[in-house]
C-alpha positions as CSV (number, residue, x, y, z in Angstrom):
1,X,-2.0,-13.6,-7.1
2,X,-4.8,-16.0,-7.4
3,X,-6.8,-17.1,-10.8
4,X,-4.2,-16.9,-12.6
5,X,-4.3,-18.0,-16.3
6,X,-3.2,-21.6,-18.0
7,X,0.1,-21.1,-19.6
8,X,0.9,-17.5,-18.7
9,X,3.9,-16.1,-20.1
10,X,5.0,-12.6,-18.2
11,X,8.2,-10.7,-18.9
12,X,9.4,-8.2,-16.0
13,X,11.7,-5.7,-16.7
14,X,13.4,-3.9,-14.4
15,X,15.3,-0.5,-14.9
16,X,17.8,1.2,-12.3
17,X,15.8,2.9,-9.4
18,X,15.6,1.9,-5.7
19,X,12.0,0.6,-6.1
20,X,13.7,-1.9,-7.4
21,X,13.7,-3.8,-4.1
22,X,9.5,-4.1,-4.3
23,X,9.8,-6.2,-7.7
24,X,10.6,-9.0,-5.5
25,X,7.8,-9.2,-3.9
26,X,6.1,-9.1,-7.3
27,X,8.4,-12.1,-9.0
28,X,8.0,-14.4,-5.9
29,X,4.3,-14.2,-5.5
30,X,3.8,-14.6,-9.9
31,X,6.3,-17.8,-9.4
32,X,4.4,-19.6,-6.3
33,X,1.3,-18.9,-8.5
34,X,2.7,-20.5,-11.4
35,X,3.7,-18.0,-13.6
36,X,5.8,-18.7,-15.9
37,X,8.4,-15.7,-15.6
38,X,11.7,-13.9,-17.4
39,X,13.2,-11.2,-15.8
40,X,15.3,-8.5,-17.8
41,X,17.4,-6.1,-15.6
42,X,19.1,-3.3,-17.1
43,X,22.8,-2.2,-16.2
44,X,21.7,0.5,-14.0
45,X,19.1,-2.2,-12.2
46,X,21.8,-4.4,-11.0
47,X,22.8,-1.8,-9.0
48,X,20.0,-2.1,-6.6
49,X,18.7,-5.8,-6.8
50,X,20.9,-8.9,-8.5
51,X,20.5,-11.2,-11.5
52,X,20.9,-13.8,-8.5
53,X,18.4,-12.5,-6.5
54,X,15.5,-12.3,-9.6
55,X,16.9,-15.7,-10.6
56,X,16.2,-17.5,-7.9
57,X,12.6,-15.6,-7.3
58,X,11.8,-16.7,-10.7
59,X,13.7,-19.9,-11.3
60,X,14.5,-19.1,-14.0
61,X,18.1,-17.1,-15.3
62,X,17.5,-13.7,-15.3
63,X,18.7,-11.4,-18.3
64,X,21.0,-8.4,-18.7
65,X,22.8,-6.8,-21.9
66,X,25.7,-9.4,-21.2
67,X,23.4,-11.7,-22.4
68,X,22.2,-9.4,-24.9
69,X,25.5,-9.1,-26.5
70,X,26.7,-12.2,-26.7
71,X,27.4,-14.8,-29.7
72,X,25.7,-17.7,-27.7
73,X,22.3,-17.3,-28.8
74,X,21.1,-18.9,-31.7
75,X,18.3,-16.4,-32.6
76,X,18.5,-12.8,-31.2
77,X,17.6,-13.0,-27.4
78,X,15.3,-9.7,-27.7
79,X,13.4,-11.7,-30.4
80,X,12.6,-14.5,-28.5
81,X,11.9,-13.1,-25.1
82,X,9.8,-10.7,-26.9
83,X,7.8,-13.6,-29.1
84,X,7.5,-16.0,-26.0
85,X,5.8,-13.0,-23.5
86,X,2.1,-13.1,-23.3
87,X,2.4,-9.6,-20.8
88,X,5.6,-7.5,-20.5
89,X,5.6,-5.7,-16.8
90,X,8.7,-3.0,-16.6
91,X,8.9,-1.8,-12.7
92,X,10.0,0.1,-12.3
93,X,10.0,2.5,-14.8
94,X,12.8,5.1,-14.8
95,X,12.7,8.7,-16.8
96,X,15.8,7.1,-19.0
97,X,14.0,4.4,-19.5
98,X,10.1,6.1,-20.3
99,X,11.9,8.9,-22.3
100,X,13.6,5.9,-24.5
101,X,9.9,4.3,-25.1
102,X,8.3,7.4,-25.8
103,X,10.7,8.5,-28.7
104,X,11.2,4.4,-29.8
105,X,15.1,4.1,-29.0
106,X,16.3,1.1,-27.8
107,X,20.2,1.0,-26.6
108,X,19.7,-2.3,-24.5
109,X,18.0,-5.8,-23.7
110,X,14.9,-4.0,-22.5
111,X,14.2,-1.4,-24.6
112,X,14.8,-3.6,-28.1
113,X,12.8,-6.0,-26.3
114,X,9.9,-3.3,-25.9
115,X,10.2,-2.5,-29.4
116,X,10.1,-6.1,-30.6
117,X,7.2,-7.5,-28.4
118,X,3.3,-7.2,-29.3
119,X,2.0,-7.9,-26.2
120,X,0.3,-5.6,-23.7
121,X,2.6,-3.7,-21.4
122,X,2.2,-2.7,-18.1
123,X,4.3,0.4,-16.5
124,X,5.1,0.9,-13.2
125,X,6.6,4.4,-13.4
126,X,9.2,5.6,-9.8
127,X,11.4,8.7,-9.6
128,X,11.4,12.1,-7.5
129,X,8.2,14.0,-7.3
130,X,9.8,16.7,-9.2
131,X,11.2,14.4,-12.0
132,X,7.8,13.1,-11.8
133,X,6.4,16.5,-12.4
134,X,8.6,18.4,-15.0
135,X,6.9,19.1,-18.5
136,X,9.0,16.5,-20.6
137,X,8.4,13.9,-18.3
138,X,5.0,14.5,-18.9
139,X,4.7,14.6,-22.2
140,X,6.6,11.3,-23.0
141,X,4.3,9.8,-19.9
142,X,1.5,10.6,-22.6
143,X,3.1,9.4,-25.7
144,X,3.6,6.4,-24.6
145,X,-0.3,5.7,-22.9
146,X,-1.4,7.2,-26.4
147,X,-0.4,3.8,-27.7
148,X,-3.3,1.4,-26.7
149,X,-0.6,-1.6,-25.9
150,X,0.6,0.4,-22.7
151,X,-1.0,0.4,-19.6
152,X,0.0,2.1,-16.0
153,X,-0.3,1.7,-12.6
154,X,1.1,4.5,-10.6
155,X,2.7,6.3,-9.9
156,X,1.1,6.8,-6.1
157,X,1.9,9.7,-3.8
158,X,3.5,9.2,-0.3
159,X,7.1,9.5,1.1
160,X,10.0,8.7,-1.4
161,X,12.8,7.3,-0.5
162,X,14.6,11.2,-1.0
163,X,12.6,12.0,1.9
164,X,10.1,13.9,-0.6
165,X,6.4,14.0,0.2
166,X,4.4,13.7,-3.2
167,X,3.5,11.6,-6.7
168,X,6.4,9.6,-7.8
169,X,6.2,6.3,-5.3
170,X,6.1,3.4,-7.4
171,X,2.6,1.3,-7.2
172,X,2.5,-1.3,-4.2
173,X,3.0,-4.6,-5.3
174,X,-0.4,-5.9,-4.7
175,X,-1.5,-3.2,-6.5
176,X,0.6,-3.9,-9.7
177,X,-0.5,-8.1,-9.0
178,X,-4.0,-6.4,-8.6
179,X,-3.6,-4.7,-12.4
180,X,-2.0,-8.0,-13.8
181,X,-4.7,-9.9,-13.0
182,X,-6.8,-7.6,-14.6
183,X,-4.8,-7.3,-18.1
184,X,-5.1,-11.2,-18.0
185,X,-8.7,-11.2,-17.9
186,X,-9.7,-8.0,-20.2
187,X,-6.1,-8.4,-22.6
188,X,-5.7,-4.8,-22.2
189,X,-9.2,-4.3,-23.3
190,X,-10.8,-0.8,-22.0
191,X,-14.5,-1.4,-22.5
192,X,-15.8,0.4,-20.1
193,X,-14.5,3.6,-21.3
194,X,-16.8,6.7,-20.9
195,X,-19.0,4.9,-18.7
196,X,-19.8,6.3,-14.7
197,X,-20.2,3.5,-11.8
198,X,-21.4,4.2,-8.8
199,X,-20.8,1.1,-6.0
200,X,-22.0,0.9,-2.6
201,X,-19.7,-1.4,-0.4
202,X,-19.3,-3.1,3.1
203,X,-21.5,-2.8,6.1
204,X,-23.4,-0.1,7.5
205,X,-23.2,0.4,11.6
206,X,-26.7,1.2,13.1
207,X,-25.3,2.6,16.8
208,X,-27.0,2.1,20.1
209,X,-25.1,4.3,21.9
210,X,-21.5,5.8,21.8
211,X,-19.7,2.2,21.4
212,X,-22.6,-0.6,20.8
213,X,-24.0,-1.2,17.2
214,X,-25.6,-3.3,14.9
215,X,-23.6,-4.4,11.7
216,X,-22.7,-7.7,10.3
217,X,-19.7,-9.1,9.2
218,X,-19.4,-7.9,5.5
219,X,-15.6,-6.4,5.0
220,X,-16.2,-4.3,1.4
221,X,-13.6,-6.7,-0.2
222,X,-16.6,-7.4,-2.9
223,X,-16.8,-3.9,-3.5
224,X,-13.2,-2.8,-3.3
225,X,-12.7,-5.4,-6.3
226,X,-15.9,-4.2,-8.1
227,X,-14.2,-0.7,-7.9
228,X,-10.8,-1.7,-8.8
229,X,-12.0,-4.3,-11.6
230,X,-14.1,-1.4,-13.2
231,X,-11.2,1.3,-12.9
232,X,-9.1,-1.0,-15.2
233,X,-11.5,-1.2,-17.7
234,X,-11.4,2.5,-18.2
235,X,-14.4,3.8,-15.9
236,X,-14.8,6.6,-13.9
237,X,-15.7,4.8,-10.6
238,X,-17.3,6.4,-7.2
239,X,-16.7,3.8,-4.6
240,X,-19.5,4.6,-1.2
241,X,-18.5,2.6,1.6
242,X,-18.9,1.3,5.1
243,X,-16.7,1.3,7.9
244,X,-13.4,-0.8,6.8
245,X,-10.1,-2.0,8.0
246,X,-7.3,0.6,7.4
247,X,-5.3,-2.1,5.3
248,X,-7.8,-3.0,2.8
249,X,-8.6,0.8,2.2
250,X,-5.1,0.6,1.3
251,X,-6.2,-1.6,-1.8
252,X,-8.8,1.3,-3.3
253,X,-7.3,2.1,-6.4
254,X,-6.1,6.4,-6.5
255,X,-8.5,6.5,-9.2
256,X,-11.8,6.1,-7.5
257,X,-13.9,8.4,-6.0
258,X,-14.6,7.4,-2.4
259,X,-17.0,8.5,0.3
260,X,-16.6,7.2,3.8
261,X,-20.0,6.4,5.8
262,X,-21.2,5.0,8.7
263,X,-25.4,4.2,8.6
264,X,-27.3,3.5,6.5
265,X,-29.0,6.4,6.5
266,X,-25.4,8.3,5.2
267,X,-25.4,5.9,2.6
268,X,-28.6,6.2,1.3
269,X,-27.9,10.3,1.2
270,X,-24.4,10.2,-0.8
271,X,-26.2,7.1,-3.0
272,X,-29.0,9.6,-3.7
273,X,-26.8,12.8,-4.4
274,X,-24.7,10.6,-6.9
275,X,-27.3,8.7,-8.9
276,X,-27.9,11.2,-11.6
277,X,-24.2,11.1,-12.7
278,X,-24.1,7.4,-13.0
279,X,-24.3,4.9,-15.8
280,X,-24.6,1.9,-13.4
281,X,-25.3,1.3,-9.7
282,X,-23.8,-1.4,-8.2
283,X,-25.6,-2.4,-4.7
284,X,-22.7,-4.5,-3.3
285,X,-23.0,-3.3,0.4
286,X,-24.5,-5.1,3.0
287,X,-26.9,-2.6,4.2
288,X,-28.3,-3.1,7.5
289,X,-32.6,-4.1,7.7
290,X,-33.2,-2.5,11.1
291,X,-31.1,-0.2,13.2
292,X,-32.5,1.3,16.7
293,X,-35.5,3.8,17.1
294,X,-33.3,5.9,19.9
295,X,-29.1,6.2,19.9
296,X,-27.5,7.5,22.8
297,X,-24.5,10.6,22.3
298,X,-22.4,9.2,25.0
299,X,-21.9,5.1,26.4
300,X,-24.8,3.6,28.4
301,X,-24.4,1.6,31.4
302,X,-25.3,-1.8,31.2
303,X,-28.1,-1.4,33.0
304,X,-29.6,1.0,31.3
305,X,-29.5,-0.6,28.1
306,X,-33.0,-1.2,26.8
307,X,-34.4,-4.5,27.2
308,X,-35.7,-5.3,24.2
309,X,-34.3,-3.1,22.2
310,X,-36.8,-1.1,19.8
311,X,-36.0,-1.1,16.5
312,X,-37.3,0.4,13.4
313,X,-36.6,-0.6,9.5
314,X,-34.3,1.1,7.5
315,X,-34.9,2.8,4.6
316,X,-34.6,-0.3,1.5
317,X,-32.1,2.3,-0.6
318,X,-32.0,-0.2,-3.9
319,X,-35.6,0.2,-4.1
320,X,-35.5,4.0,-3.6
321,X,-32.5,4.4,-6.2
322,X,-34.7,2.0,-8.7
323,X,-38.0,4.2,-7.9
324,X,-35.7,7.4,-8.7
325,X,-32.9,6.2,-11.3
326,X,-33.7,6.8,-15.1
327,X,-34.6,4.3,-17.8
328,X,-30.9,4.4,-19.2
329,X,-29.4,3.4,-16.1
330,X,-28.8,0.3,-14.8
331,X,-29.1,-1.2,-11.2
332,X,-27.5,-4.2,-10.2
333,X,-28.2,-5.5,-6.5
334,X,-26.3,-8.5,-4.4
335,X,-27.9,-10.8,-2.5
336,X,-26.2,-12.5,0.0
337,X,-27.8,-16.4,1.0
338,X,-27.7,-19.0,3.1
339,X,-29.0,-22.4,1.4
340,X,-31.2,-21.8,-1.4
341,X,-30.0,-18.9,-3.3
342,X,-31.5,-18.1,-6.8
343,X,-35.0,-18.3,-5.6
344,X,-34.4,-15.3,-3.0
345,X,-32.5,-13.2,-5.2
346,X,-35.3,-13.8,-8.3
347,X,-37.8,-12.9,-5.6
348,X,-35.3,-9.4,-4.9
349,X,-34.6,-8.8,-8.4
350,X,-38.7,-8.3,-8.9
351,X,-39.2,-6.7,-5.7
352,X,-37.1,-4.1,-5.6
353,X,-36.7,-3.5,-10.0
354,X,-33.1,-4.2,-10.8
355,X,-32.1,-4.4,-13.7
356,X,-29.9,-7.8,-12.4
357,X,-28.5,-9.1,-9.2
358,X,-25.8,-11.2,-7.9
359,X,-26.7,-13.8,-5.4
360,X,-23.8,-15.5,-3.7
361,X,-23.8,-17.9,-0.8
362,X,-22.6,-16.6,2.3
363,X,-23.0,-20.3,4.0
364,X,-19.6,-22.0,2.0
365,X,-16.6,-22.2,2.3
366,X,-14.1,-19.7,0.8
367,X,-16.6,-17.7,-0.1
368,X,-19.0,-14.4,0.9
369,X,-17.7,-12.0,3.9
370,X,-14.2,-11.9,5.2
371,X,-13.1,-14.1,2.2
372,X,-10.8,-13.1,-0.7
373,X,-13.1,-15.7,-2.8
374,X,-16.6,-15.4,-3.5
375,X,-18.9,-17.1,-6.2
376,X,-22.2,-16.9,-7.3
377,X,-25.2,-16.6,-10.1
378,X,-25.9,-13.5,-12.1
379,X,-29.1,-13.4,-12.9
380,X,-31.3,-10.5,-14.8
381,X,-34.6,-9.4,-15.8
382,X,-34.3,-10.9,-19.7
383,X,-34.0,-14.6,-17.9
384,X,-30.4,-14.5,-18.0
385,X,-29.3,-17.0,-15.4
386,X,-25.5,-17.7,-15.2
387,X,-23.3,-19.3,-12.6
388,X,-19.8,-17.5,-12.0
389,X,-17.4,-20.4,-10.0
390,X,-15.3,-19.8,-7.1
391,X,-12.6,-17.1,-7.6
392,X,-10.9,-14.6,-6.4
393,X,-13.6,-11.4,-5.7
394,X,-11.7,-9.3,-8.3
395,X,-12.2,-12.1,-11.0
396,X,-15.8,-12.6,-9.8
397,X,-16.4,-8.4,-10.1
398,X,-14.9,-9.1,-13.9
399,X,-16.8,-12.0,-14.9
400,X,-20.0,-9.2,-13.7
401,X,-18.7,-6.8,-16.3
402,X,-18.7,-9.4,-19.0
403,X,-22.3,-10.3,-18.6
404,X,-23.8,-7.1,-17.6
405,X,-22.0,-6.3,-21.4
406,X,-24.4,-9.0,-22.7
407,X,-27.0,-7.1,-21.3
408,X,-29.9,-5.8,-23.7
409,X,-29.2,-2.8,-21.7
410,X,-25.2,-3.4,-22.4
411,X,-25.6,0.6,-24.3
412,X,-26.9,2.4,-21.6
């Protein structure tokens, strides 16, 4: 977990479920970031994972209702962790334990702790597809999200550890480090609620023949974060992207909308079929300029590989989604640079009429393609010009948000 901020203050609680085991992860990579960390684990919790073991993660003593019910605390301990947390993750979250918050009874350390905190709360719901499923389940999931405090991740589908296939896995822990971040930056805030974003992502692969292409090195991390920044401010995202690694389309949040593509050409069709839906088009793909005027079905010989190789421009797709999008939607392009990079990306911005653009150096370190950093300047067509420093791309995708909300078109 990168970017984290000064002084954080996180509470994880941690109720009795075999998902359990994943919190570590989640505890040691908050601790080597600096985070400063409590850990509450109920009765049933300690059955799966230690006090020890979260203690040591920490470094810090971890809680249980032994603690909670003895004399040697000078002010009630559920009233201090609760007045000290700045964020309150529970992972995972049982059915004892949701049912409890959704009907505001507290019989432990956690659940009084719950009820005394203010802070916003992330949960990380695990249990049985069919627990997962029934009706009251259900209902108290909603009671509880009706209160604007709470926020989920999860619960993703995939093998349990019953053996079932289905929804009821706990979120992965990058995914709840992912969501944390998030709650950081926004404090729970859901401002892009009722809004539709449509984000183009990664390369595009312009194929010679069967096995030969040309791409470039662009991964889709930019996008992925864009995407997953946008989901946890409450929009309804459609993420179209390039070819990507089968690990990092791990990190696409359930919640988006994808389509998988290949060239440019697909792009520039799904792009097209989506725009009228959309609020804002994001342009964070690394579309390719010029692909070849002939592509072979099967793999050519090296010999018979032309000599030059004839190629012919692609279709520029931000300049055909501005020459067909209305006047209430926005378009937001990327340009990637070497050297100089606000001139270029002015020069883009009039060109192909965005609405703004993000020009980021692809030339530094720790920052552009392959890299989980980026920076950049935002820049727009009312002469807004801002620099956004090096962070992590999900930060970076958020500190976009924040001045595309500036925006004189911040309504549309």
């Amino acid at each position: 977990m990168a970017d984290t901020l000064p002084a954080t203050k996180i509470l994880v609680g941690i109720s009795g479920g075999i998902a359990a085991y994943k919190v570590c992860e989640v505890v040691s990579t908050l601790a080597k970031a600096g985070v400063d960390l409590r850990v509450i684990l109920t009765d049933s919790a300690e059955a799966f994972v230690s006090a020890l073991t979260f203690a040591t993660l920490a470094r810090h003593q971890a809680y249980t209702d032994e603690n909670f019910w003895s004399a040697d605390q000078a002010r009630p301990l559920h009233i201090e962790l609760a007045e000290w947390a700045d964020f309150f993750l529970i992972a995972p979250l049982t059915a004892n334990t949701l049912g409890k918050l959704a009907h505001g009874l507290a019989d432990n350390l956690l659940t009084n702790t719950v009820l005394a905190s203010t802070c916003p709360v992330l949960l990380a719901p695990a249990m049985n597809t069919d627990m997962w499923l029934q009706p009251s389940i259900q209902r108290n999931w909603q009671q509880v999200l009706s209160d604007e405090r709470f926020h989920s991740v999860g619960p993703a589908a995939g093998r349990l550890a019953c053996d079932r296939i289905g929804t009821g896995r706990m979120a992965e822990p990058h995914t709840i480090l992912a969501t944390l971040d998030s709650l950081q930056h926004t404090q729970g805030c859901r401002d892009l609620k009722g809004k539709t974003i449509l984000i183009s992502s990664g390369s595009t692969h312009e194929y010679i023949d069967a096995v030969r292409y040309i791409g470039n090195p662009s991964t889709g991390r930019m996008g992925i974060a864009l995407a997953t920044a946008a989901v946890h401010r409450g929009a309804q995202v459609s993420l179209v992207h390039g070819p990507i690694e089968s690990q990092l389309r791990l990190t696409i949040p359930e919640l988006v909308q994808t389509t998988a593509v290949i060239s440019a050409a697909d792009m520039e069709a799904s792009l097209m079929a989506q725009l009228a839906t959309a609020d804002w088009i994001i342009m964070a793909a690394a579309v390719a300029d010029m692909r070849p005027q002939n592509s072979a079905s099967g793999k050519l010989a090296k010999a018979d590989l032309p000599n030059p190789l004839p190629l012919e421009p692609v279709t520029d797709i931000a300049a055909k989604l501005s020459n067909s999008k209305r006047a209430d939607q926005t378009l937001v392009g990327f340009a990637a640079q070497t050297g100089d990079i606000i001139q270029p990306a002015l020069d883009k911005l009039q060109r192909k009429k965005l609405d703004a653009i993000v020009a980021n150096p692809v030339d530094q370190l720790e920052s552009g393609f392959g890299s989980d950093l980026n920076q950049g300047f935002f820049l727009d067509t009312q002469g807004q010009q801002a620099a956004i420093g090096t962070s992590t791309k999900l930060m970076m995708a958020h500190r976009i948000y924040d001045l595309l909300q500036t925006s004189p078109k911040k309504n549309n």
